[in-house]
Rosetta silent file (secondary structure, phi, psi, omega in degrees, C-alpha in Angstrom):
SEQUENCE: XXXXXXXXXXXXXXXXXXXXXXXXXXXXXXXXXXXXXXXXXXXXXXXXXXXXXXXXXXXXXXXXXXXXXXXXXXXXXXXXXXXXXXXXXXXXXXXXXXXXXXXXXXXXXXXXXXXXXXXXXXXXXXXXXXXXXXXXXXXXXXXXXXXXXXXXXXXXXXXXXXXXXXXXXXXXXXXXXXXXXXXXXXXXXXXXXXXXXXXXXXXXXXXXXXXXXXXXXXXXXXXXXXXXXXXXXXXXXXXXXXXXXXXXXXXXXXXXXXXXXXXXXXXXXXXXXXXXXXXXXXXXXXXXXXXXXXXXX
SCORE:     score description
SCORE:     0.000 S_00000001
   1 L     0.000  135.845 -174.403    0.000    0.000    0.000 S_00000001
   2 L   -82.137  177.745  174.803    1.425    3.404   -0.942 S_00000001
   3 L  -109.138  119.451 -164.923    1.555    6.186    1.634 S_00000001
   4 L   -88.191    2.285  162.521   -0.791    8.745    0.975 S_00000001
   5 L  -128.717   54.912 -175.144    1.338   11.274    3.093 S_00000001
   6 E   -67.394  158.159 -170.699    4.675   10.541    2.753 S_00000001
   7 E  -160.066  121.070  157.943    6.955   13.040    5.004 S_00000001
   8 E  -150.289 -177.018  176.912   10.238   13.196    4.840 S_00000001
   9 E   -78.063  151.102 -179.857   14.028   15.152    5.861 S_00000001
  10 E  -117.811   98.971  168.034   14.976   16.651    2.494 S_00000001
  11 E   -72.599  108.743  165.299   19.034   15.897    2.072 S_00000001
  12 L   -65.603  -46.500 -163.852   20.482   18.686   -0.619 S_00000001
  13 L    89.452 -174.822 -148.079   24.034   17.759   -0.410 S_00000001
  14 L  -120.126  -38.679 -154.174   26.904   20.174   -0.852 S_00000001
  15 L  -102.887  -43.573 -152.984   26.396   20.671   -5.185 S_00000001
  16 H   -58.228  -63.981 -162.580   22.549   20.923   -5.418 S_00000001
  17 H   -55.053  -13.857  164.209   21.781   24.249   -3.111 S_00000001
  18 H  -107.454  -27.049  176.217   24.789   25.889   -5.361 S_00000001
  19 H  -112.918  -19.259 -156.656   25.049   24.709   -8.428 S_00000001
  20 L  -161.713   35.003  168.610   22.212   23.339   -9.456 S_00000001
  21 H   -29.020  -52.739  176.635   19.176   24.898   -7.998 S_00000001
  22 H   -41.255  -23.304 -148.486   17.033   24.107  -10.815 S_00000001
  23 H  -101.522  -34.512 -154.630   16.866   20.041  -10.285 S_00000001
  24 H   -78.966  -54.410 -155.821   16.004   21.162   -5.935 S_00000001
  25 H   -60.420  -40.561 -138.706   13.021   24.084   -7.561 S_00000001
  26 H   -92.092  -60.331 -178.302   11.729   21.269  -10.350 S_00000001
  27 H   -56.078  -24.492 -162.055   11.759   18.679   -7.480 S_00000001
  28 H   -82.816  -49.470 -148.019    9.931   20.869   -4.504 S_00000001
  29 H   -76.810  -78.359  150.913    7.122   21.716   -6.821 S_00000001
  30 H     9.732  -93.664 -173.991    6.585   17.960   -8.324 S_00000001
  31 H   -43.975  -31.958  170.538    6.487   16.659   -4.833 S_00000001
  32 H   -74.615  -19.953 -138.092    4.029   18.748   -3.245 S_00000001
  33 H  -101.530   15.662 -179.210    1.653   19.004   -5.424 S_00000001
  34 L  -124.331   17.201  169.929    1.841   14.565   -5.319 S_00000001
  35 L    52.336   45.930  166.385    1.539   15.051   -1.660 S_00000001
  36 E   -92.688  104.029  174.539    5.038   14.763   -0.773 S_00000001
  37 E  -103.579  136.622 -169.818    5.946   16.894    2.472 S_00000001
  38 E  -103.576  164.205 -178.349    9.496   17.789    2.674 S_00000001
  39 E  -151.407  110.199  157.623   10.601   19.088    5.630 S_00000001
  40 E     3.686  104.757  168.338   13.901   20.916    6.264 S_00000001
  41 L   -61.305  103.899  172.044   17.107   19.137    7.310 S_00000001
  42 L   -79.209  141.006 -174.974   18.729   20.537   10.197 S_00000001
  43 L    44.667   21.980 -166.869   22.548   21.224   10.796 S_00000001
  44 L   -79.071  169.961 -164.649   23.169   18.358    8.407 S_00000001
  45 L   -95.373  163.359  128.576   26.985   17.604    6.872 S_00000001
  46 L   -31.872  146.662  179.060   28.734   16.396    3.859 S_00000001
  47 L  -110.038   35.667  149.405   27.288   13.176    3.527 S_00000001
  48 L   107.028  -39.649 -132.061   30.647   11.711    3.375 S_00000001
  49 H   -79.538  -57.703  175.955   30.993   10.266    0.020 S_00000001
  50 H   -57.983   -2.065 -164.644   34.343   12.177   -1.406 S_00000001
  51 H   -98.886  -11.883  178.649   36.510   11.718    1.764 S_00000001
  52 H   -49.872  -32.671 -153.058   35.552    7.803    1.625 S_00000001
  53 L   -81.962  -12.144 -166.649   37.961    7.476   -0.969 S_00000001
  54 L  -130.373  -15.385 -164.590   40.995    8.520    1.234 S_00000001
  55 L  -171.006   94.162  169.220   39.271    7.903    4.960 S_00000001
  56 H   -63.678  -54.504 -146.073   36.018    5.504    5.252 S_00000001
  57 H   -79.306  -11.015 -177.657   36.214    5.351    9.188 S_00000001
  58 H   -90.220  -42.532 -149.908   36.227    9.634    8.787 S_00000001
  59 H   -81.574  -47.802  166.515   33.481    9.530    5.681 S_00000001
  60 H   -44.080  -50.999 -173.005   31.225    6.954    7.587 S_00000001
  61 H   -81.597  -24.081  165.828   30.660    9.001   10.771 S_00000001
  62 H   -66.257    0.670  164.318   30.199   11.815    8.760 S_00000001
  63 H   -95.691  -16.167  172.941   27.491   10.292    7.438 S_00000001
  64 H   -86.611  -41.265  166.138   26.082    8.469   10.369 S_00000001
  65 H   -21.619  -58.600 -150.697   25.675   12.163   12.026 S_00000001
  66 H   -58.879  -63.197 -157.327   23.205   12.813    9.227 S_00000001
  67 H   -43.761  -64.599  159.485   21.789    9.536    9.942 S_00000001
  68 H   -77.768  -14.055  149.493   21.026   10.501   13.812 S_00000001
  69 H   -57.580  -15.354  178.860   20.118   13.799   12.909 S_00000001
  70 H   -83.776  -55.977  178.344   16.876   11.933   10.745 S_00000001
  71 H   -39.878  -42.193 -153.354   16.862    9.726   14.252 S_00000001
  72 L  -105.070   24.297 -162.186   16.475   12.200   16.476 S_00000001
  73 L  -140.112  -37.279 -177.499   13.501   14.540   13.894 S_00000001
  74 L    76.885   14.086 -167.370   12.158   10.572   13.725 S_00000001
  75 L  -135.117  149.063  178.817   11.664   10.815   10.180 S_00000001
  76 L   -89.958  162.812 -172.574   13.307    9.343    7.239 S_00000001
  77 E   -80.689  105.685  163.692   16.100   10.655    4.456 S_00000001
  78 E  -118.446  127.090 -154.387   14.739   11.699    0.959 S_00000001
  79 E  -112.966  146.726  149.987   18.510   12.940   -1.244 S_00000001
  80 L  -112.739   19.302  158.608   18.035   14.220   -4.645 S_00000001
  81 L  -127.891  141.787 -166.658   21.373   13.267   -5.288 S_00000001
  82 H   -71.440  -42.576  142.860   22.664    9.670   -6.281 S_00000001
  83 H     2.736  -78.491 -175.702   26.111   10.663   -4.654 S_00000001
  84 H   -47.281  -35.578 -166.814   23.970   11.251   -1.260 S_00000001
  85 H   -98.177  -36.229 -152.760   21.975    8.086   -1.239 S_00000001
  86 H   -81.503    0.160 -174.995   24.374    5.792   -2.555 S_00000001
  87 H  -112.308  -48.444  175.381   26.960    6.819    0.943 S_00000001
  88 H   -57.000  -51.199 -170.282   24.066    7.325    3.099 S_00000001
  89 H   -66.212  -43.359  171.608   22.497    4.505    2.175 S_00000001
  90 H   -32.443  -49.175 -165.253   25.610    2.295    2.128 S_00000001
  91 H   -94.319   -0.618 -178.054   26.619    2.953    5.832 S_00000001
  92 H   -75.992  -45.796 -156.748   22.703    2.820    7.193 S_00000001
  93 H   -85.560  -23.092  178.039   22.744   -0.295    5.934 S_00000001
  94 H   -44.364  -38.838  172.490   26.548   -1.408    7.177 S_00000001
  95 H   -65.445  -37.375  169.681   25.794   -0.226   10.454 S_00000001
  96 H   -95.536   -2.134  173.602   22.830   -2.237   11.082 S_00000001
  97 L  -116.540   61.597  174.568   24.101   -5.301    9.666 S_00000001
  98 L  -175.214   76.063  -80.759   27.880   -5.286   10.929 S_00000001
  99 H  -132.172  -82.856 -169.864   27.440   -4.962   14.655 S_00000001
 100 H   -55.042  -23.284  178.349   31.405   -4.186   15.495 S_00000001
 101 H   -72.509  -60.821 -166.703   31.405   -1.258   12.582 S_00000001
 102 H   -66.128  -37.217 -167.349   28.221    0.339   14.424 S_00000001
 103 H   -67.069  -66.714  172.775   30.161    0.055   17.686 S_00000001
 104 H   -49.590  -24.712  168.558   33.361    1.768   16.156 S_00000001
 105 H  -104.385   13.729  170.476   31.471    4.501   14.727 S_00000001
 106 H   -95.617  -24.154  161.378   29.192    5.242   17.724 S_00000001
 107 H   -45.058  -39.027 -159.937   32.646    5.529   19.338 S_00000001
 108 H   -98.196  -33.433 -168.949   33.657    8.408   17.544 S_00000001
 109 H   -84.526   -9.556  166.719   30.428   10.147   17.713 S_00000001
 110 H   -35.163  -48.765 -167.692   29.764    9.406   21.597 S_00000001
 111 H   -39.788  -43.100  161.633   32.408   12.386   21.709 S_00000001
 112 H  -147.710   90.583 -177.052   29.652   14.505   20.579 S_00000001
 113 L    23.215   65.481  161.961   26.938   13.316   22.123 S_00000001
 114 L  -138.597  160.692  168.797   25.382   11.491   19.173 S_00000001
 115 L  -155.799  163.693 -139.520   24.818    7.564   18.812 S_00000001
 116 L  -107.504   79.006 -171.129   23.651    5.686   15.688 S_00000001
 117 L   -83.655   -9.378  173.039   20.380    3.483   17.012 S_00000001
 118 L   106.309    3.300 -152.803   19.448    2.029   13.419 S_00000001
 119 L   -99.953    0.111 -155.181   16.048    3.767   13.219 S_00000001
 120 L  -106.747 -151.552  169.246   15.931    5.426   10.479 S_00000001
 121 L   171.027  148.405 -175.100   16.104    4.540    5.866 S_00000001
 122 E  -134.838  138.523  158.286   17.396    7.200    3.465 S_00000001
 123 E  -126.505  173.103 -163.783   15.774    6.968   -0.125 S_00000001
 124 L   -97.830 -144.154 -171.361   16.625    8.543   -3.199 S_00000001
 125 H  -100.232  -29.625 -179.869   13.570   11.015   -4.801 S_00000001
 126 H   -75.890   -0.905  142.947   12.670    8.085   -7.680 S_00000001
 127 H   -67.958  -45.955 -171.862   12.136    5.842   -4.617 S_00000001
 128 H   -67.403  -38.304 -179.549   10.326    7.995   -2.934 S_00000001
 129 H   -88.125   -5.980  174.795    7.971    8.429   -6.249 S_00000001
 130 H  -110.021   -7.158 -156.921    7.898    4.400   -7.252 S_00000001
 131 H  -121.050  -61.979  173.025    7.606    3.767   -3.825 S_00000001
 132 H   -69.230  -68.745 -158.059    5.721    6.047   -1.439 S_00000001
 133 H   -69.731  -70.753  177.435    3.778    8.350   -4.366 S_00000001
 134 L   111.050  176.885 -179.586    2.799    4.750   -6.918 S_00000001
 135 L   -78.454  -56.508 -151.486    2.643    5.003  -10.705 S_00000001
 136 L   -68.950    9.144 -170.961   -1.263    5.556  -10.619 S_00000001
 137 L  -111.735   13.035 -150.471   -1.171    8.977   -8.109 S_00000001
 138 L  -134.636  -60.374 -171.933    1.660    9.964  -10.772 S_00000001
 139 H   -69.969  -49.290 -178.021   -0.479    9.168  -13.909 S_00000001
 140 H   -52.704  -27.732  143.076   -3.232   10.907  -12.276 S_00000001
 141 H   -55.300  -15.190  169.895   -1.288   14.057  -12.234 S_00000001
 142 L   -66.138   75.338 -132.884   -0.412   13.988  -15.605 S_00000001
 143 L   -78.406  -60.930 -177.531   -2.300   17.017  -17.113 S_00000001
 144 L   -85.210  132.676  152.575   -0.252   17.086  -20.845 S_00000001
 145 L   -80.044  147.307  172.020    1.210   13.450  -22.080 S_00000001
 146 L  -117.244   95.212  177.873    4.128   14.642  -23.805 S_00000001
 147 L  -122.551   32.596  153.002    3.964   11.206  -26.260 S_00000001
 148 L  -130.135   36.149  158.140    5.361   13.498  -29.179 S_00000001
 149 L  -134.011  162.716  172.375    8.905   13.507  -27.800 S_00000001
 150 E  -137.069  140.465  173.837   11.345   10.758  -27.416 S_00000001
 151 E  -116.638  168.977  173.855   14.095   10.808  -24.625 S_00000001
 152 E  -136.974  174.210  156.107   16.906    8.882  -23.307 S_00000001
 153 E  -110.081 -157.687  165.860   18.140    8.432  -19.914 S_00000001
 154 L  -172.874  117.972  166.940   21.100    8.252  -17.797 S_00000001
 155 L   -78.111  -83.529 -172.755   20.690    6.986  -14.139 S_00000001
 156 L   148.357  161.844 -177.368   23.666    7.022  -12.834 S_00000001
 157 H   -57.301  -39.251 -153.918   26.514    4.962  -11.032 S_00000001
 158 H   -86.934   40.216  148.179   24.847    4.816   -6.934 S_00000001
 159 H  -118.787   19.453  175.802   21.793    4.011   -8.290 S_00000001
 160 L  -142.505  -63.679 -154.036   23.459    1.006   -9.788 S_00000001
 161 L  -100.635  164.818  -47.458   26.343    0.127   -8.254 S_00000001
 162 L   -47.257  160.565  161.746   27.186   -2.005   -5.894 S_00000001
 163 H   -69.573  -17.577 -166.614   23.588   -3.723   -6.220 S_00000001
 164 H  -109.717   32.863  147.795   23.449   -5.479   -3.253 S_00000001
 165 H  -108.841  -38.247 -146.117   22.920   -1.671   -1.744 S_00000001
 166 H   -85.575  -58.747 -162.015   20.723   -0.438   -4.925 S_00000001
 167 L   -36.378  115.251  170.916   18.648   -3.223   -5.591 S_00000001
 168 E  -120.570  114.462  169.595   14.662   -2.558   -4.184 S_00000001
 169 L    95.708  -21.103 -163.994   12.099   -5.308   -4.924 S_00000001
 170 L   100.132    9.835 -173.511   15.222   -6.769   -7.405 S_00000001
 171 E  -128.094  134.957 -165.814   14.727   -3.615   -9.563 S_00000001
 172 L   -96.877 -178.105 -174.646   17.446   -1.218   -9.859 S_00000001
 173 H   -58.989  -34.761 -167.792   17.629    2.952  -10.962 S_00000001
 174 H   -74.671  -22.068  151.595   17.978    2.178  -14.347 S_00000001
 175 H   -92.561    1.890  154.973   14.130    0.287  -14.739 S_00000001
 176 H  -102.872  -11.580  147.169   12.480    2.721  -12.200 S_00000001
 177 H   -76.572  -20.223  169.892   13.514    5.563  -14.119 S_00000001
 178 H   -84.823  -30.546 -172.666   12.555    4.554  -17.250 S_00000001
 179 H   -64.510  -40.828  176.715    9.100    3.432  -15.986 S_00000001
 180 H   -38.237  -50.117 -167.078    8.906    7.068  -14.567 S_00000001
 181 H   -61.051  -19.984 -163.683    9.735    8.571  -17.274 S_00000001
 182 H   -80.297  -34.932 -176.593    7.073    6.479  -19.193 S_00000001
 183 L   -84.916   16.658  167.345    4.667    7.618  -17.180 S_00000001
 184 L   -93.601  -21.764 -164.876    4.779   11.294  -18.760 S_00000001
 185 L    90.392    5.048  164.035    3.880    9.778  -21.801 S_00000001
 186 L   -80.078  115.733 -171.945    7.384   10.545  -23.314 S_00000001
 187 E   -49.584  145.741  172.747    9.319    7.344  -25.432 S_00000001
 188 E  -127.435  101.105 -161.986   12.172    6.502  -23.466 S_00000001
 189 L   -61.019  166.834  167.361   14.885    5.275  -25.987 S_00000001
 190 L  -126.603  123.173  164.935   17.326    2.517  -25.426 S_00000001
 191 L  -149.667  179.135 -174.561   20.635    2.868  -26.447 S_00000001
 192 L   -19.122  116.325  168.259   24.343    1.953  -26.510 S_00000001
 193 L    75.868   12.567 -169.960   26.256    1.916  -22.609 S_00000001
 194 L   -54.937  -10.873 -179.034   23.161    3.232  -20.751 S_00000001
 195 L  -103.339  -10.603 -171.778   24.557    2.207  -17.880 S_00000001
 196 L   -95.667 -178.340 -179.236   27.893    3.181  -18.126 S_00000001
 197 L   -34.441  154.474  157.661   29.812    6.249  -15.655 S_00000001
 198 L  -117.798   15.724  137.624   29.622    9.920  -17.197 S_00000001
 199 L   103.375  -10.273  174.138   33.091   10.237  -15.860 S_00000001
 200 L   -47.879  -29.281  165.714   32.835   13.087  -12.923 S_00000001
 201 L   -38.349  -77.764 -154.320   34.321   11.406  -10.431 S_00000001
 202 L   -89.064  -16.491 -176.785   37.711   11.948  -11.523 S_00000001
 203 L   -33.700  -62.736 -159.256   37.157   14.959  -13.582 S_00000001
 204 L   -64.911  -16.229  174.353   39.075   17.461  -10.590 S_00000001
 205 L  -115.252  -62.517  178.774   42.877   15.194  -11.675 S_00000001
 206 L  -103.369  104.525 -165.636   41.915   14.522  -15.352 S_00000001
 207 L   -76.725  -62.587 -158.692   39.648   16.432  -18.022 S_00000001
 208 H   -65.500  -49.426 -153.987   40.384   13.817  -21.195 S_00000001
 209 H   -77.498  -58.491  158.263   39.197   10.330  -19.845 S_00000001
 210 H   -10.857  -86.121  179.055   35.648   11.992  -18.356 S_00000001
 211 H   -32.536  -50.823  112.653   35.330   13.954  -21.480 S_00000001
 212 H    18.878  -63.805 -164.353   35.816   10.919  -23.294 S_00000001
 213 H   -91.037  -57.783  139.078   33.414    9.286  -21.791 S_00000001
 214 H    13.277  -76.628 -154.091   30.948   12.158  -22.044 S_00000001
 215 H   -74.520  -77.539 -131.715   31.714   12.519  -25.742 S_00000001
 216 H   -94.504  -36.242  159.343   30.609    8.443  -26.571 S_00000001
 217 H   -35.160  -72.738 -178.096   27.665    8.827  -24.205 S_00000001
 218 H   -38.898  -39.818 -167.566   26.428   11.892  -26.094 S_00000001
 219 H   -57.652  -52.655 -154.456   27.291   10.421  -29.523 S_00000001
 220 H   -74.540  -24.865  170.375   25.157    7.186  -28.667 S_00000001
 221 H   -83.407  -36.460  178.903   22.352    9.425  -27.554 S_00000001
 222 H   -72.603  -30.771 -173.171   22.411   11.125  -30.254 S_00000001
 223 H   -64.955  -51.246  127.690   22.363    8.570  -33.021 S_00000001
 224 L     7.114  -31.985 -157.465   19.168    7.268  -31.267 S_00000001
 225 L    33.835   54.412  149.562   17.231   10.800  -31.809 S_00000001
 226 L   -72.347  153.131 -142.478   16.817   11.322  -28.749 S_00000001
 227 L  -136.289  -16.622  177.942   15.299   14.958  -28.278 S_00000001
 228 L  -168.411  164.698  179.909   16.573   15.259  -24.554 S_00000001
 229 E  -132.590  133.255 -170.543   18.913   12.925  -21.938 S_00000001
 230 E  -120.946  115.132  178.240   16.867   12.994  -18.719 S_00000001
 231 E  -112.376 -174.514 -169.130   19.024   12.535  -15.791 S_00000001
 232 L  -143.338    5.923  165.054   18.055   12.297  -11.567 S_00000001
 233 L  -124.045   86.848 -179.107   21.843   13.226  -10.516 S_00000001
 234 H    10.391  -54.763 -163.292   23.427   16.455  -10.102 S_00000001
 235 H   -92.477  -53.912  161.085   27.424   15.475  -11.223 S_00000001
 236 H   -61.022  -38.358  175.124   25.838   13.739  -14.501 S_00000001
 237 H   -41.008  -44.208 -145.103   23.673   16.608  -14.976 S_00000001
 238 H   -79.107  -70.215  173.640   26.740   19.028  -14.462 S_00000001
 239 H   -34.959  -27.264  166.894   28.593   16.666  -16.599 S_00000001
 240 H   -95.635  -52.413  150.074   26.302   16.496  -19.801 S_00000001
 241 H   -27.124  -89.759  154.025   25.170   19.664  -19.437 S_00000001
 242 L   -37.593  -83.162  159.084   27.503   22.181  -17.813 S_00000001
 243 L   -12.440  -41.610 -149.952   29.924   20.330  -19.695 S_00000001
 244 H   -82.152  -27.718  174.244   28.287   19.597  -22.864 S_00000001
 245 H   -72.798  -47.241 -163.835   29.608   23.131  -25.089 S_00000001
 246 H   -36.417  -65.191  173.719   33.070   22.005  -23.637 S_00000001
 247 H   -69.524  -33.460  145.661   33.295   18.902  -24.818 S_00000001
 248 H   -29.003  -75.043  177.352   31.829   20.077  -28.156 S_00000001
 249 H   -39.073  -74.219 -175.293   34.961   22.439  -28.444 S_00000001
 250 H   -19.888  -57.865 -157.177   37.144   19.919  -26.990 S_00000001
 251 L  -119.587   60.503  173.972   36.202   17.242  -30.242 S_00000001
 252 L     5.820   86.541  167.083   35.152   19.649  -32.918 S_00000001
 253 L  -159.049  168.921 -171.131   31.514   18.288  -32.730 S_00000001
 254 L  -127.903  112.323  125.598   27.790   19.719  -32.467 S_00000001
 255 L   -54.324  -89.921 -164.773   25.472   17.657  -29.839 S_00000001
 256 L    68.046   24.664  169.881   22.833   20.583  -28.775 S_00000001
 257 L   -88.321  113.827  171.829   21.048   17.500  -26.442 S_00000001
 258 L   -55.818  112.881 -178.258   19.463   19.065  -23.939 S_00000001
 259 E   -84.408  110.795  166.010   20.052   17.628  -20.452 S_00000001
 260 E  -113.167  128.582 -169.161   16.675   17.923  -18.027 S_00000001
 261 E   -61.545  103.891  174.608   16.463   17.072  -14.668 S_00000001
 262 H   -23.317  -67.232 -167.778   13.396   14.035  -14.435 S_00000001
 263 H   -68.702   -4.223  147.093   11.548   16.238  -12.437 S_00000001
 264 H   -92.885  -10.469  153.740   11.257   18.889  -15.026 S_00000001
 265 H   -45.803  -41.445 -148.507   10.529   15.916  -17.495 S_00000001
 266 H  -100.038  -22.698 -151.190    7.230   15.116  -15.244 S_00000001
 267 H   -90.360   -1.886  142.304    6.279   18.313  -13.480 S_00000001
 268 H   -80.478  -37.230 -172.984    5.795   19.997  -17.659 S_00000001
 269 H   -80.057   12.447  174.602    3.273   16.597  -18.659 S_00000001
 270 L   -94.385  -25.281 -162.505    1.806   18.119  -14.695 S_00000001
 271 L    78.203   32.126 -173.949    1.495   21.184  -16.415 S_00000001
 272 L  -106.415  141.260 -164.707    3.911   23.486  -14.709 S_00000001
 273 L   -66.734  161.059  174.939    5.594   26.120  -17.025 S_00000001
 274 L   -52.870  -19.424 -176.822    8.983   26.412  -17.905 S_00000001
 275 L   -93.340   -9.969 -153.500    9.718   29.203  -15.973 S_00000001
 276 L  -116.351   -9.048 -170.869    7.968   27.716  -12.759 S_00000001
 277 L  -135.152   18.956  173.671   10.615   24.410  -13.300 S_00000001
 278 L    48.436   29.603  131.433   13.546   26.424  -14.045 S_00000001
 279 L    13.171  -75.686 -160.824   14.101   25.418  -17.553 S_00000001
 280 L   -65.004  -15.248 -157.728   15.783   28.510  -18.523 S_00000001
 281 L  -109.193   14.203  174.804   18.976   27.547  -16.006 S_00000001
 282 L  -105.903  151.960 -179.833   20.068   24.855  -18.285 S_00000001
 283 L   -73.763  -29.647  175.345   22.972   25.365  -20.239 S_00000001
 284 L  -110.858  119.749  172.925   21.497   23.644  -23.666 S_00000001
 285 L   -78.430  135.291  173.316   18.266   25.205  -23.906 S_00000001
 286 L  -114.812   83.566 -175.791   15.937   22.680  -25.245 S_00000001
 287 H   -75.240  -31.588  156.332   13.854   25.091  -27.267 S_00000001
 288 H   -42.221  -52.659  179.345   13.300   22.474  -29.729 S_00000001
 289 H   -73.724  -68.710  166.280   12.164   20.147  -27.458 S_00000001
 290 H   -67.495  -26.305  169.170    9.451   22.684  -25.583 S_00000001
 291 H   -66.375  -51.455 -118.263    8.660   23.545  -29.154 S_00000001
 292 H  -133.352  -46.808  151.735    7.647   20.230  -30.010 S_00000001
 293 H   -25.867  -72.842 -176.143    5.820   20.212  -26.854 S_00000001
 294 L  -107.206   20.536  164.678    3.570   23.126  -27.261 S_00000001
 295 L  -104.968    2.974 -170.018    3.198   23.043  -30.840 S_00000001
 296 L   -91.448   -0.240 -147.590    1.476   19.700  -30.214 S_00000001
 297 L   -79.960    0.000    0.000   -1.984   21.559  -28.988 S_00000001
């Protein structure tokens, strides 16, 4: 049975609230109006995920903080970034299934005066909308089908990887975003690698193998005719996006695919305007694509 009032802490992260305002405006408005209440994270952290790479036992408690800050509010974690869930999610579950690991990191935070009881579950927001929200409260909402566009996606790695964190029901990011997406009434393409990295990680020591990887995404979307690449994570967004004249220069080549956050995919077939979903804040305007839209009356 879905929850016909889901409530939850609303995780930003460190990239969204600066860089990428548009995917947190496109998302608040989507959820309420699907009877989602978010409710303001207090005093929350990094959630840990770059210092894991150099210091788990540092990058864990910073993440278990968050984790008793949802404990102690009694309420659960909804992240609009795959980054956020896939480290949050990681050490809620390590902690309740690894007994001496909860004990070492209730160690460090005893110092200030937090401990990690196990009480809590961090989802990402396309959990929260296959899970809490349903298809049919989704479909019901659905003012415009936009079924005269075709799209492609890109999930992302922590919505994949490792699986035996991702996996809900046995179905992973990469088939609950395409059903989402499905449910605007917009084709959702298949093509070449959909699954693999868009290279961001590493981006801050090397420009060429990211770009790279970038550049044979894009190509593969494009040869498809796809009309837009609809992502759910902030660092591919940045990366396709932000990115996307760069990488043009970079390879003498012309893309022009317009990168949209999924929640300005659903919340225009909701019938909220471009300007009300922050549209205009993408770097490849997809005037073509809103053209094709509203020329469809």
């Amino acid at each position: 049975m879905k929850n016909s009032n889901p409530e939850y802490l609303i995780f930003l992260g460190c990239t969204i609230p600066y860089r990428l305002t548009s995917y947190e405006v496109s998302a608040r408005k989507v959820l309420k109006t699907l009877g989602v209440k978010l409710v303001e994270m207090p005093d929350f952290n990094c959630c840990g995920y770059p210092i894991d790479l150099v210091n788990h036992e540092l990058a864990s408690a910073l993440a278990t903080r968050n984790l008793c800050l949802a404990e102690e509010k009694e309420m659960n974690i909804l992240t609009l970034c795959n980054g956020c869930f896939g480290f949050l999610n990681k050490v809620n579950k390590m902690l309740k299934e690894d007994e001496g690991f909860r004990k070492k990191i209730n160690k460090d935070l005893n110092e200030i005066g937090m401990e990690y009881k196990g009480k809590v579950e961090v989802k990402h927001l396309i959990h929260v909308l296959t899970e809490d929200v349903g298809f049919e409260k989704i479909r019901q909402n659905v003012k415009k089908s936009l079924s005269m566009i075709r799209v492609a996606q890109h999930t992302g790695c922590h919505l994949l990887r490792p699986s035996k964190y991702t996996l809900r029901d046995g179905l992973d990011g990469h088939t609950l975003l395409k059903e989402l997406i499905e449910l605007t009434g917009a084709e959702c393409l298949d093509y070449v690698d959909e699954g693999e990295c868009c290279g961001n990680p590493i981006i801050g020591v090397n420009e060429d193998i990211p770009f790279q990887m970038a550049r044979e995404k894009l190509e593969h979307v494009k040869k498809v005719n796809a009309q837009a690449l609809i992502t759910v994570c902030p660092f591919c967004h940045i990366m396709y996006d932000l990115n996307q004249p760069l990488i043009e220069r970079r390879f003498n080549e012309r893309f022009r695919i317009p990168v949209l956050h999924y929640p300005q995919l659903l919340g225009l077939a909701m019938g909220f305007t471009p300007e009300e979903l922050a549209i205009n804040d993408l770097r490849v305007k997809p005037i073509e694509l809103l053209n094709s839209i509203y020329n469809a009356e």
